[in-house]
ZADO-1210 file (C-alpha; in nm, 4 decimals, padded with zeros to 6 digits):
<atoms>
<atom x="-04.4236" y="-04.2571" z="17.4679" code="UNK" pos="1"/>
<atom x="-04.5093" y="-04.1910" z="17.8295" code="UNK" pos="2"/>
<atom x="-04.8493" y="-03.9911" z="17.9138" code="UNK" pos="3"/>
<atom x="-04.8850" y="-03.8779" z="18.2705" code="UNK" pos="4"/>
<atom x="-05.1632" y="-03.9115" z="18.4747" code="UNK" pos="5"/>
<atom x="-05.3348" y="-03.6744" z="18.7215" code="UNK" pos="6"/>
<atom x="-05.5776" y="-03.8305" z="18.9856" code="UNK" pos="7"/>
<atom x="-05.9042" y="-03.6172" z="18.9618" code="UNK" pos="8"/>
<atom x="-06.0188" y="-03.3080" z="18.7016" code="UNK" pos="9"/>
<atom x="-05.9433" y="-03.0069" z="18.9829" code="UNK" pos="10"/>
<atom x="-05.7269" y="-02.7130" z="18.8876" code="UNK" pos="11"/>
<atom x="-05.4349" y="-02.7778" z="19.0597" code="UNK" pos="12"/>
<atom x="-05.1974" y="-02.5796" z="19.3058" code="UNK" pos="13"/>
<atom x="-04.9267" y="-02.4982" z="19.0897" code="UNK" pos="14"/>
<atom x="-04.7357" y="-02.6471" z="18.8015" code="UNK" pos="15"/>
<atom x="-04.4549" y="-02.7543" z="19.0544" code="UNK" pos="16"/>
<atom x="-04.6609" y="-02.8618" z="19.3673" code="UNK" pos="17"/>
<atom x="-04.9464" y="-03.0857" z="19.1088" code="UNK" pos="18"/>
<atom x="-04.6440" y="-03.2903" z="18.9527" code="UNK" pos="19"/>
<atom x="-04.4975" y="-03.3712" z="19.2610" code="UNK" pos="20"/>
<atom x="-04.8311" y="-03.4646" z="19.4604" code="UNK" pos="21"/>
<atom x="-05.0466" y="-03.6053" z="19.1847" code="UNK" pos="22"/>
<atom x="-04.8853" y="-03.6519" z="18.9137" code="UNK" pos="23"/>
<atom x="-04.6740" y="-03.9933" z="18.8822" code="UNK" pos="24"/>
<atom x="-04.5488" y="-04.2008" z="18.5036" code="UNK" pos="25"/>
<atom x="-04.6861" y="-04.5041" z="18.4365" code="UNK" pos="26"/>
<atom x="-04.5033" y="-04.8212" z="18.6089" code="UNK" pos="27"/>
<atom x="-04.2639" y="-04.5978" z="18.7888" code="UNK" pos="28"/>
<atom x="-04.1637" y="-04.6732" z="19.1630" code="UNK" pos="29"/>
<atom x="-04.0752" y="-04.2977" z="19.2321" code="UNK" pos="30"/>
<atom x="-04.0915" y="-03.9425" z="19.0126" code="UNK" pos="31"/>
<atom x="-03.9429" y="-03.6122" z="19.0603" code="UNK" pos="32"/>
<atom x="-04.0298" y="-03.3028" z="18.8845" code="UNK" pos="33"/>
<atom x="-03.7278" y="-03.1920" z="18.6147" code="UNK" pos="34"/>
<atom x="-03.5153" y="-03.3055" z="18.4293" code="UNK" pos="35"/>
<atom x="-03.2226" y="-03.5096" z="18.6033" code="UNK" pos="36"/>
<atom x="-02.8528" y="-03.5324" z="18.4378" code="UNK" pos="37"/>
<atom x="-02.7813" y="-03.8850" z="18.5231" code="UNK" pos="38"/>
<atom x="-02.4152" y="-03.8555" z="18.5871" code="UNK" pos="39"/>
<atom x="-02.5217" y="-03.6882" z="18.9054" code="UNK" pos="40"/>
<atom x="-02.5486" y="-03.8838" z="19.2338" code="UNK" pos="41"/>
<atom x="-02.5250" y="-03.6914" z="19.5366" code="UNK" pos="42"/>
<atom x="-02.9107" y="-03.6748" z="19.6342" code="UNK" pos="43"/>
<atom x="-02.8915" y="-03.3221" z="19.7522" code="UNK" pos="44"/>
<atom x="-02.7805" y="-03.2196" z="19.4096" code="UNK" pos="45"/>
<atom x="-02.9908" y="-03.4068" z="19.2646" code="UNK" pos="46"/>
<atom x="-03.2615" y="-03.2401" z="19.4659" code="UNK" pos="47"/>
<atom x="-03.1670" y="-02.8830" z="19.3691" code="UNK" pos="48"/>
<atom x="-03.1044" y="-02.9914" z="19.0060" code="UNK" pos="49"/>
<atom x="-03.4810" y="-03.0892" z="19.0151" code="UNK" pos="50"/>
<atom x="-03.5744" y="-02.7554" z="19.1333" code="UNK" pos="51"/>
<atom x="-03.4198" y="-02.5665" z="18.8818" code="UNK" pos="52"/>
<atom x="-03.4827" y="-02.7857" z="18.5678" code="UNK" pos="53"/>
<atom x="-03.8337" y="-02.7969" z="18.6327" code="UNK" pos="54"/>
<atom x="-03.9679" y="-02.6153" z="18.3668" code="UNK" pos="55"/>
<atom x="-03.7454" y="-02.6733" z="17.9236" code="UNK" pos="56"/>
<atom x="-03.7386" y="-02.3817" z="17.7019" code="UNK" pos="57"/>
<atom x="-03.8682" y="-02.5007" z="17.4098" code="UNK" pos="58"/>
<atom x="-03.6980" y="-02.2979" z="17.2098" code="UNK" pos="59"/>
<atom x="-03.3328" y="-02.4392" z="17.2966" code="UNK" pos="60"/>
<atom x="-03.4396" y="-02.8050" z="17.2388" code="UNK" pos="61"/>
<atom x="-03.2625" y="-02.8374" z="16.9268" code="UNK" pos="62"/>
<atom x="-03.0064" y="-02.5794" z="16.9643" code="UNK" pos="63"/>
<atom x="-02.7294" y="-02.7398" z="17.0212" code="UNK" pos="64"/>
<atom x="-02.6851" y="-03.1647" z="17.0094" code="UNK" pos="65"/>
<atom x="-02.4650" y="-03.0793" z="17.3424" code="UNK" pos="66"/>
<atom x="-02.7552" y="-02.9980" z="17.5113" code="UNK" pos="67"/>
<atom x="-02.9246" y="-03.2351" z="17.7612" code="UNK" pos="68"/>
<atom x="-03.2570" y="-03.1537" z="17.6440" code="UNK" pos="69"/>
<atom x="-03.1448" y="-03.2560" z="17.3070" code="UNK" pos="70"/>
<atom x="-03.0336" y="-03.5687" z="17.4404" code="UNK" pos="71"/>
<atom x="-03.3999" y="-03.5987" z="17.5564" code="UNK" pos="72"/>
<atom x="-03.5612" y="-03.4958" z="17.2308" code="UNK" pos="73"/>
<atom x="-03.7137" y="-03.8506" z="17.1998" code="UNK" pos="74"/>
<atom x="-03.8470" y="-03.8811" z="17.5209" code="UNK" pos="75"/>
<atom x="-04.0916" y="-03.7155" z="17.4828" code="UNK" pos="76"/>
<atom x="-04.4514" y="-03.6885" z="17.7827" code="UNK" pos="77"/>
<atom x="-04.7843" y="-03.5691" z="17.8367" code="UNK" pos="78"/>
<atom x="-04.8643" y="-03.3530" z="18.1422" code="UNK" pos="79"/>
<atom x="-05.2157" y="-03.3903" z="18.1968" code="UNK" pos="80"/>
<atom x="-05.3705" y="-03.0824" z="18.4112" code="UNK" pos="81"/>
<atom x="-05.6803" y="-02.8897" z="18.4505" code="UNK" pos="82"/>
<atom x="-05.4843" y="-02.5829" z="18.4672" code="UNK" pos="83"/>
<atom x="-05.1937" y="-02.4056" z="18.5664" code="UNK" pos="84"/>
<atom x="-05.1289" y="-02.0860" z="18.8220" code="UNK" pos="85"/>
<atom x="-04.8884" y="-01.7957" z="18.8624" code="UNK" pos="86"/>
<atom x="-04.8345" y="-01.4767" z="18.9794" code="UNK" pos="87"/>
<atom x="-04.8990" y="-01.1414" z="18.8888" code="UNK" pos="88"/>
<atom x="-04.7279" y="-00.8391" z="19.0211" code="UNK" pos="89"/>
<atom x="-04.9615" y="-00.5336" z="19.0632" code="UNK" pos="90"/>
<atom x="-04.7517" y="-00.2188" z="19.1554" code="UNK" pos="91"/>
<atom x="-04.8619" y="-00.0115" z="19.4754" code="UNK" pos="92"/>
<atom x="-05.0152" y="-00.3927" z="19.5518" code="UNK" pos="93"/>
<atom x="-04.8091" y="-00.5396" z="19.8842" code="UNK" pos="94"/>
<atom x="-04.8841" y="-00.9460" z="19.7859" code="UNK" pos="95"/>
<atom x="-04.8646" y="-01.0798" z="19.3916" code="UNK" pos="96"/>
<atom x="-05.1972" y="-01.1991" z="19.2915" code="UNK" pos="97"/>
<atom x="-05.2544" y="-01.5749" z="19.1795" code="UNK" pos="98"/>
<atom x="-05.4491" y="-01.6515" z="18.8616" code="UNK" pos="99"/>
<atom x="-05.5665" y="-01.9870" z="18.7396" code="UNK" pos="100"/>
<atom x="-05.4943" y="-02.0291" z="18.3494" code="UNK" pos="101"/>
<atom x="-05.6446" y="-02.2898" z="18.1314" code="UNK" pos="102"/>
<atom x="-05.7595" y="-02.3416" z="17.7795" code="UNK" pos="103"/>
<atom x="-06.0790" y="-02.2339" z="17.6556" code="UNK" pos="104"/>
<atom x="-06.3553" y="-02.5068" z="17.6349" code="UNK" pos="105"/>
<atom x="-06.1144" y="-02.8000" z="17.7863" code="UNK" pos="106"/>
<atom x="-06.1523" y="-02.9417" z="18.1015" code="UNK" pos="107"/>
<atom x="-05.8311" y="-03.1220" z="18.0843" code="UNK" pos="108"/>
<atom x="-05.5511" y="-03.0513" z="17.8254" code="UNK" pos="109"/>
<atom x="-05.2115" y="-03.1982" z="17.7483" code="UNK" pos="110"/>
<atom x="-04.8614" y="-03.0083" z="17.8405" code="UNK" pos="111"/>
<atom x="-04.5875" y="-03.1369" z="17.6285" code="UNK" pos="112"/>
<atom x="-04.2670" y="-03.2655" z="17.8513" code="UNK" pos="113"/>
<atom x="-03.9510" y="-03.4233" z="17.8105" code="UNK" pos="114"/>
<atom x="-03.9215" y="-03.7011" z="18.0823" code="UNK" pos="115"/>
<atom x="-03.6244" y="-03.9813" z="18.1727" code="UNK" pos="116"/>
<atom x="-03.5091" y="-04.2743" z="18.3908" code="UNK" pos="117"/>
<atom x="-03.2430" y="-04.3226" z="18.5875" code="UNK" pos="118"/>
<atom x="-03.1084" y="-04.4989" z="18.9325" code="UNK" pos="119"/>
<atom x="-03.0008" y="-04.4324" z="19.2985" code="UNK" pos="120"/>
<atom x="-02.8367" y="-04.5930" z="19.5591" code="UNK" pos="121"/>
<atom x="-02.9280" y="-04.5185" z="19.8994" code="UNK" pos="122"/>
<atom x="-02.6714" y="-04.5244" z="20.1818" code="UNK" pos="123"/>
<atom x="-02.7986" y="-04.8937" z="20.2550" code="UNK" pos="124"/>
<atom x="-02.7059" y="-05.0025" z="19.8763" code="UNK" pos="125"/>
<atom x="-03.0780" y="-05.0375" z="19.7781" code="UNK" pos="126"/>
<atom x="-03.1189" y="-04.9265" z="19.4357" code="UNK" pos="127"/>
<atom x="-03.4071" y="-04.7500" z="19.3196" code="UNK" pos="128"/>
<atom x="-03.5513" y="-04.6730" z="18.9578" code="UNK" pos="129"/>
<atom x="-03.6498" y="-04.2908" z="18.9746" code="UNK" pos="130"/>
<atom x="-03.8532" y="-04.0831" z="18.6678" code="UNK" pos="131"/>
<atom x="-03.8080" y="-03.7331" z="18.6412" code="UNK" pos="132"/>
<atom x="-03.9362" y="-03.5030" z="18.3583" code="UNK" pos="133"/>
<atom x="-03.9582" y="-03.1204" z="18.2901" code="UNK" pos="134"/>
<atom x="-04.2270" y="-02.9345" z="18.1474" code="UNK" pos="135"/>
<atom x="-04.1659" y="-02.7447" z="17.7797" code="UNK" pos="136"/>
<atom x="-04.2150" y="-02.3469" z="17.8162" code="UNK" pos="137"/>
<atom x="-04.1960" y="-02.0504" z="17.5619" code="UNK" pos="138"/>
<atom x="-04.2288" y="-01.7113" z="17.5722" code="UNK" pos="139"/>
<atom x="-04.5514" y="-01.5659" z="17.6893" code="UNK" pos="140"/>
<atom x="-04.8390" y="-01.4631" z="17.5083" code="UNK" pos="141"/>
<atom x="-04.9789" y="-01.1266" z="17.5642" code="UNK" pos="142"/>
<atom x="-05.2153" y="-01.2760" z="17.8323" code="UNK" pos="143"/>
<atom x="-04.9605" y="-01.4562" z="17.9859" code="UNK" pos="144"/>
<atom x="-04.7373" y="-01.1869" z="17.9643" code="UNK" pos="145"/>
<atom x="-04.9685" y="-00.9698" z="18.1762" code="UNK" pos="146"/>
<atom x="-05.0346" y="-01.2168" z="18.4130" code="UNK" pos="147"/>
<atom x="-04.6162" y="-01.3289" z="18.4998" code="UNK" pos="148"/>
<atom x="-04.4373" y="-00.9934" z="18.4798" code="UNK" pos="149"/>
<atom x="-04.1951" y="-01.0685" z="18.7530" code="UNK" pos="150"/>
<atom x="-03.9091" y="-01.2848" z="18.8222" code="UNK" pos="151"/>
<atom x="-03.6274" y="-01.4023" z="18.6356" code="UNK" pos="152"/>
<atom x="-03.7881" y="-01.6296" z="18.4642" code="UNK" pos="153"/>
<atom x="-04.1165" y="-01.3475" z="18.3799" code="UNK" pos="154"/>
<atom x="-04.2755" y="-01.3750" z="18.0347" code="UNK" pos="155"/>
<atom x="-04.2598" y="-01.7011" z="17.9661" code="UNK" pos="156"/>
<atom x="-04.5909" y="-01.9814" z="17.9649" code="UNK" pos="157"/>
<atom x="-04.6478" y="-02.3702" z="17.8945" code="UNK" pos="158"/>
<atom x="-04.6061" y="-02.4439" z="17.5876" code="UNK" pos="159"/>
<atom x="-05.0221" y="-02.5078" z="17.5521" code="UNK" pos="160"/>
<atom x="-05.1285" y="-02.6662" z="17.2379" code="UNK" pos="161"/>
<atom x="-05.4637" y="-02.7429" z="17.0555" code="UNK" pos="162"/>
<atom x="-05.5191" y="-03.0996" z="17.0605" code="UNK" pos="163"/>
<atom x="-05.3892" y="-03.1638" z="16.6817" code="UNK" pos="164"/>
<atom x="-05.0183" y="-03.0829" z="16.8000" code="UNK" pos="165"/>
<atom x="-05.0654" y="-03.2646" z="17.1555" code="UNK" pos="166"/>
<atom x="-05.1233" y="-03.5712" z="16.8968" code="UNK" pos="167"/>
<atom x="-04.8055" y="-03.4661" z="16.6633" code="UNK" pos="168"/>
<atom x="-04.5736" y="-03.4741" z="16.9841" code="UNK" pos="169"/>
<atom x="-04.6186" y="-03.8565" z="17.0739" code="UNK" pos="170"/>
<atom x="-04.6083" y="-03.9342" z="16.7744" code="UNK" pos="171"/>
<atom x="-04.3169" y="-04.1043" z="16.5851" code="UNK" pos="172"/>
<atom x="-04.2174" y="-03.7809" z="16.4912" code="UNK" pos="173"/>
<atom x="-03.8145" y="-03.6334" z="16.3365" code="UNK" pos="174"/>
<atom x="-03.6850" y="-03.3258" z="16.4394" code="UNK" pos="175"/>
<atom x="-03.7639" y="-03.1339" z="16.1267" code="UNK" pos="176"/>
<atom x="-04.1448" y="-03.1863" z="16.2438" code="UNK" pos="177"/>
<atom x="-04.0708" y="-03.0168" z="16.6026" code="UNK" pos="178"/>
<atom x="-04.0121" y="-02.6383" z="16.5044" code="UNK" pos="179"/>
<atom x="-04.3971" y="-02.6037" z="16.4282" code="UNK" pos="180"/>
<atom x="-04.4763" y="-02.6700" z="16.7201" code="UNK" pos="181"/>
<atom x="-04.2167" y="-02.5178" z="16.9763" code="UNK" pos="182"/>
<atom x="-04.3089" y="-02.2522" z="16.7727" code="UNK" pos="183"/>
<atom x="-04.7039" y="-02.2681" z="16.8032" code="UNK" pos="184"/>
<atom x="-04.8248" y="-01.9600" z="17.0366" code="UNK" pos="185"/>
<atom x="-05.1834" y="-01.9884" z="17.1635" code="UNK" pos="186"/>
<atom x="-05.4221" y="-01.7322" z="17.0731" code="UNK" pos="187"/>
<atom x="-05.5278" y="-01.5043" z="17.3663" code="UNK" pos="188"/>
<atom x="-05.8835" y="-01.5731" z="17.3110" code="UNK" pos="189"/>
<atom x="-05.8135" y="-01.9605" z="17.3899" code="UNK" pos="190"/>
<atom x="-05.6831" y="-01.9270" z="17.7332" code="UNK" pos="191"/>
<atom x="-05.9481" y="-01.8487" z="17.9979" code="UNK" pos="192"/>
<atom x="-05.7908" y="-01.6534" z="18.3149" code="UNK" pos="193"/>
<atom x="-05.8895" y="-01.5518" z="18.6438" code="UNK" pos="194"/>
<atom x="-05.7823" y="-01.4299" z="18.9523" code="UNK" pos="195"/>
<atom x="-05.7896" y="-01.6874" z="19.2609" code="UNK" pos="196"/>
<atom x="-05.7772" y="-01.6175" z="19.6275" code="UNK" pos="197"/>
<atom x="-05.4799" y="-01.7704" z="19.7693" code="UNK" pos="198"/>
<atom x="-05.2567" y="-02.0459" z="19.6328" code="UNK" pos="199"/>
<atom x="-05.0592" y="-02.0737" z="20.0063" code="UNK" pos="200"/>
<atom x="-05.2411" y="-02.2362" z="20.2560" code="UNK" pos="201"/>
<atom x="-05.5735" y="-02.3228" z="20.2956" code="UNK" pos="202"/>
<atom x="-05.7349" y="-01.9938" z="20.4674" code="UNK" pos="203"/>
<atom x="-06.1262" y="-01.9536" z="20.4635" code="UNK" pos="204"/>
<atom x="-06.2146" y="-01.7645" z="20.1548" code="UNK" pos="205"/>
<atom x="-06.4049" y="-01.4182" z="20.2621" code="UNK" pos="206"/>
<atom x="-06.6796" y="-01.5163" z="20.0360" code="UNK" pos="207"/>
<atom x="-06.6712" y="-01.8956" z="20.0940" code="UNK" pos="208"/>
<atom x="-06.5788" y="-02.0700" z="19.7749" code="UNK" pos="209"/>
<atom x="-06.3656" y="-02.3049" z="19.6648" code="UNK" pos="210"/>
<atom x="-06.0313" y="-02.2176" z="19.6991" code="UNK" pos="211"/>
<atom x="-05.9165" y="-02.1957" z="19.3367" code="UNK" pos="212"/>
<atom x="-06.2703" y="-02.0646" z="19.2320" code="UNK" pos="213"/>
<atom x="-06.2803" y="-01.7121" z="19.0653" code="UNK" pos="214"/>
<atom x="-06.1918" y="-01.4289" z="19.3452" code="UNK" pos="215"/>
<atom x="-06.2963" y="-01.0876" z="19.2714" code="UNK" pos="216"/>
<atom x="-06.0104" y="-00.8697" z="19.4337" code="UNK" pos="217"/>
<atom x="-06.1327" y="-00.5130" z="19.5108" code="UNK" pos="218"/>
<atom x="-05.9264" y="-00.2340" z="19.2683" code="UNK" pos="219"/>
<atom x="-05.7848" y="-00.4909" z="19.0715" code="UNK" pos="220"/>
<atom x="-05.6499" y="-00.3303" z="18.7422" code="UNK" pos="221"/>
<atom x="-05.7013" y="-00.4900" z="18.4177" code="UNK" pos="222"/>
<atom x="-05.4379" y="-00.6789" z="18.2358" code="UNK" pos="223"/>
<atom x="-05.1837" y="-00.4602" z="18.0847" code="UNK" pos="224"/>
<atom x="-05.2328" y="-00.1977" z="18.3254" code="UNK" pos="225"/>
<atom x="-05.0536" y="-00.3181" z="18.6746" code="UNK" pos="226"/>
<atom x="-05.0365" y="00.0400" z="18.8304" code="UNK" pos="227"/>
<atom x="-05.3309" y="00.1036" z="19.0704" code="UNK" pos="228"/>
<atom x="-05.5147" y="00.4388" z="18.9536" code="UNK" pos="229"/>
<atom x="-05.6219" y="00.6602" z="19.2555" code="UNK" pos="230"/>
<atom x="-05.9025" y="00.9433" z="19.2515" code="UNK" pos="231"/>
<atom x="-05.7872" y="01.2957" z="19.2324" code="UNK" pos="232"/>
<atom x="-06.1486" y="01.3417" z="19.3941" code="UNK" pos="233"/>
</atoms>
């Protein structure tokens, strides 16, 4: 099995951005973020293949055996982050809010992936060994669910895992031993979440802190309750 490397314990832009920048397989000459159908050679499609297979529902792994994630069922990665960010929508709010999410009393943690090989030829015949891989997702817990509330793809999460099942999906394991843990939601209490500043950019903080520390955004409702409640006084 394949377990991915990140360069230094800091949470990390985004899922997408910390793959691509400091993320990379071991031994590979080149990675991209997604899963990558290798019957498909035009680069530009291959680029906006990338972009949309970014992140495997868990849940439609073993499906159908016509699936390509099936076909990647053994292939099986570690994503190795400090933490992961998205969105929330807060209504009467003009800009989403970003929130850093990690796992209670871990530093670094393990996302489960599916990852693959595969070669290109560039237009002077050189041909290149590229890695690609996708992160597993299922639907959100109620934290998570309060947190990404927009989007098409809104109310789903990382598959997180406590470290027992991190160990179970490396392992030599048959697909009879997989449903317990696509399945495995974790408990509210062993994410920690908190709003950040700005993910975009790198603008001076108001209060001067590290850019993904905690931000305390003035009015900010609590989870579960994203309409902003005005004074009748």
């Amino acid at each position: 099995m394949t377990i991915w490397k990140t360069s230094r314990p800091l949470p990390l832009p985004n899922i997408r951005s910390c793959i691509r920048t400091r993320l990379k397989p071991v031994g590979t000459d080149r990675n991209g973020v997604g899963g990558l159908p290798t019957y498909i050679d035009d680069p530009k499609v291959q680029a906006d293949r990338l972009r949309n297979m970014i992140n495997v529902r868990s849940e439609r792994i073993l499906e159908g055996k016509k699936s390509y994630s099936y076909r990647l069922r053994k292939q099986r990665c570690f994503i190795r982050v400090s933490g992961t960010f998205e969105h929330r929508v807060v209504k009467g709010w003009k800009n989403k809010v970003p929130y850093f999410i990690g796992e209670a009393g871990r530093e670094l943690f393990y996302l489960p992936g599916l990852y693959q090989w595969h070669e290109t030829v560039d237009e002077d015949g050189v041909v290149e060994r590229v890695g690609s891989f996708g992160m597993l997702t299922r639907a959100a817990n109620e934290v998570m669910a309060n947190i990404y509330n927009d989007g098409p793809n809104k109310h789903r999460m990382p598959l997180f895992l406590p470290e027992f099942l991190e160990r179970q999906w490396i392992e030599d394991i048959q697909e009879d031993d997989m449903p317990p843990i696509f399945l495995f939601e974790m408990p509210n209490d062993k994410l920690k979440q908190y709003p950040v500043y700005t993910l975009r950019g790198y603008p001076n903080r108001p209060d001067g802190k590290h850019r993904y520390a905690q931000f305390d955004w003035e009015g900010l409702p609590p989870l579960g309750s994203d309409t902003v409640q005005t004074s009748l006084f």
